[in-house]
NUPA-957544 format. One record per residue (C-alpha): residue in one letter; z, y, x negated. Coordinates in Angstrom, 3 decimals. Layout:
N
('a' (Z Y X))
...
//
This chain:
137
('x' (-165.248 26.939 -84.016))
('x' (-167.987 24.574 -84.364))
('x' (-167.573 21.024 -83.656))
('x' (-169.368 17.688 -84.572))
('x' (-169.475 14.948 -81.902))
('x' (-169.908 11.467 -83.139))
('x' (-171.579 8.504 -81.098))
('x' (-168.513 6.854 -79.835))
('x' (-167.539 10.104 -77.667))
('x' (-171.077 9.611 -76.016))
('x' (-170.948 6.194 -75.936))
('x' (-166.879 5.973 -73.979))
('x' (-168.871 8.209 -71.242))
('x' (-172.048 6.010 -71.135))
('x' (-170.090 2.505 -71.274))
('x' (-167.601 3.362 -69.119))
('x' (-164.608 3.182 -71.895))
('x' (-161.280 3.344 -71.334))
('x' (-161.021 7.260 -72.469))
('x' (-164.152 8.342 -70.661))
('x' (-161.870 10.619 -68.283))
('x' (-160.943 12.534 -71.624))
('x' (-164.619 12.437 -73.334))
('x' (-166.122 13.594 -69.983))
('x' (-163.590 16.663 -70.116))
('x' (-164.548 17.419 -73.862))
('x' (-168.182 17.197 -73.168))
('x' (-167.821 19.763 -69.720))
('x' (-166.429 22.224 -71.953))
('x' (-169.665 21.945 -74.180))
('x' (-171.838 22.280 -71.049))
('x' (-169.650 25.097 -69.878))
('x' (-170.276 26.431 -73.235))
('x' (-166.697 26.962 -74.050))
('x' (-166.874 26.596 -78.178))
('x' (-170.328 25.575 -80.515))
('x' (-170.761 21.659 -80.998))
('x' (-173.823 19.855 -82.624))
('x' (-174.532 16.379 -82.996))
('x' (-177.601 14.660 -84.578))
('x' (-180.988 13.104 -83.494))
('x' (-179.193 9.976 -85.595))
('x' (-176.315 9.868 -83.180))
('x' (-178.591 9.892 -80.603))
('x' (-180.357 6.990 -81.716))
('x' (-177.425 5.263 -82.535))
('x' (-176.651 5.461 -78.607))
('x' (-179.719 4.858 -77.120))
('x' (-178.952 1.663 -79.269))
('x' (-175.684 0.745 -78.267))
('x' (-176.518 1.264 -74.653))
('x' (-179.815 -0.791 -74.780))
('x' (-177.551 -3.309 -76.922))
('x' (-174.615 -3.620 -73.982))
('x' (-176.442 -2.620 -70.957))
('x' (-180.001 -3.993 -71.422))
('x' (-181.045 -0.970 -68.925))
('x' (-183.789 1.488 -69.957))
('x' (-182.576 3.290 -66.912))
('x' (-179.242 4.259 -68.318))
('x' (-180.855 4.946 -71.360))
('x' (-182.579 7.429 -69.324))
('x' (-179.519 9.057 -67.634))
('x' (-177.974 9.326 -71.478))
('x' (-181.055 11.533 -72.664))
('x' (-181.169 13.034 -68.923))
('x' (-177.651 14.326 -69.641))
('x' (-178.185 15.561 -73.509))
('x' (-180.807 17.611 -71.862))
('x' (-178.260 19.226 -69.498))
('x' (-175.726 20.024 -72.330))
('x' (-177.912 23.026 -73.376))
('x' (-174.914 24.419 -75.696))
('x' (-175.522 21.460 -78.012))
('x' (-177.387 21.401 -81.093))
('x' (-179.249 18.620 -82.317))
('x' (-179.802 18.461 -86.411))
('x' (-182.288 16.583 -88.045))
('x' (-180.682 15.387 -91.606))
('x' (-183.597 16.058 -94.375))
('x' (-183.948 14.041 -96.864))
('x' (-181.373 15.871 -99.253))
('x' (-178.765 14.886 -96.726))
('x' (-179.684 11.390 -96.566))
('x' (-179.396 11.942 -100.572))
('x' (-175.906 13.324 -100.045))
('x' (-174.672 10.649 -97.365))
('x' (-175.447 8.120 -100.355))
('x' (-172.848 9.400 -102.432))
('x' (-170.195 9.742 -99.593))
('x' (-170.793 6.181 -99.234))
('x' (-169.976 5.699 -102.399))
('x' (-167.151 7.837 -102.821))
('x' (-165.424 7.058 -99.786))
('x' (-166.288 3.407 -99.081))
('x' (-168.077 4.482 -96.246))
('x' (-171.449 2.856 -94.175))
('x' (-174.498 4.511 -93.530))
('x' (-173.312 5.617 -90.062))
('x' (-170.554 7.807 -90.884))
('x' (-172.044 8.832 -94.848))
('x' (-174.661 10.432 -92.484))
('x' (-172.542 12.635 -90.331))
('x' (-169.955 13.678 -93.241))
('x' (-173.135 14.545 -94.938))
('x' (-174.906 16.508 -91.858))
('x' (-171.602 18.111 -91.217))
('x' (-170.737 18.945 -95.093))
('x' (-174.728 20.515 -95.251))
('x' (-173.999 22.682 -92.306))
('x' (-170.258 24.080 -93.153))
('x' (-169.019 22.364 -90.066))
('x' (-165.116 20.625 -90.925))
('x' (-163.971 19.310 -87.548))
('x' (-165.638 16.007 -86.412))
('x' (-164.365 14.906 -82.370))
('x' (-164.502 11.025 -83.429))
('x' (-162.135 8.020 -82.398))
('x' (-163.155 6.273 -85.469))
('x' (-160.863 6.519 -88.359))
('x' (-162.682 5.762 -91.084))
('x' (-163.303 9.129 -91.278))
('x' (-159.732 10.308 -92.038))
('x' (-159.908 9.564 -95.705))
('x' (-162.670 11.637 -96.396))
('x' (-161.555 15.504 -97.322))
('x' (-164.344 17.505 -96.787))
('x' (-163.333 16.950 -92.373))
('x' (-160.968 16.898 -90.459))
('x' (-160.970 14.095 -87.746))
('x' (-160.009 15.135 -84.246))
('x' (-160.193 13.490 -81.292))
('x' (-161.680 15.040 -77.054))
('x' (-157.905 15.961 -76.554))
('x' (-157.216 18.074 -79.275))
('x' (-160.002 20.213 -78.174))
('x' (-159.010 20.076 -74.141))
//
């Protein structure tokens, strides 16, 4: 089983949400390399972001990309250009933004159907199933 992790499961960890304790457990089972799980460099960016946005700190900006370096059993796509294409049309399909037309996209490109996400946007689009850090732990 291969798994897609969206921003907002980095981002509880990072910003100290209130279901870190449960996104910190997902994520050790990725560095323990218990099951497959890819993100993308978009997601990442979308992080640094957020954390630059509500912390200010280039430091824990650096921790964040200190710790995707230590989760070795995650892979990091690159959406080309056809994806981008495709993420247009989920947008339009599903009433979705940018943001989450992207990863549907990414994840439709690369036969991956589970997405860990607490955002449920995603739960009227077919291609994926949404699941969230505890259905996995």
């Amino acid at each position: 089983m291969i798994y897609f992790v969206d921003a907002n499961i980095f981002l509880e960890v990072q910003l100290g949400g209130e279901r870190s304790e449960e996104c910190k457990k997902f994520l050790e089972r990725i560095y323990k390399n218990k099951f497959d799980a890819i993100t993308s460099d978009f997601i990442i960016y979308i992080c640094l972001i957020q954390i630059q946005n509500k912390s200010g700190s280039s430091e824990k900006m650096g921790k964040f990309m200190d710790f995707l370096t230590n989760l070795e059993a995650l892979e990091i796509l690159r959406p080309s250009t056809s994806i981008i294409s495709k993420a247009l049309r989920f947008m339009e399909n599903y009433k979705l933004d940018f943001n989450d037309a992207l990863v549907v996209a990414s994840m439709v490109e690369n036969n991956i159907d589970k997405l860990v996400s607490f955002d449920t946007d995603f739960d009227k689009v077919e291609e994926i199933e949404r699941i969230e850090p505890k259905d996995v732990i």
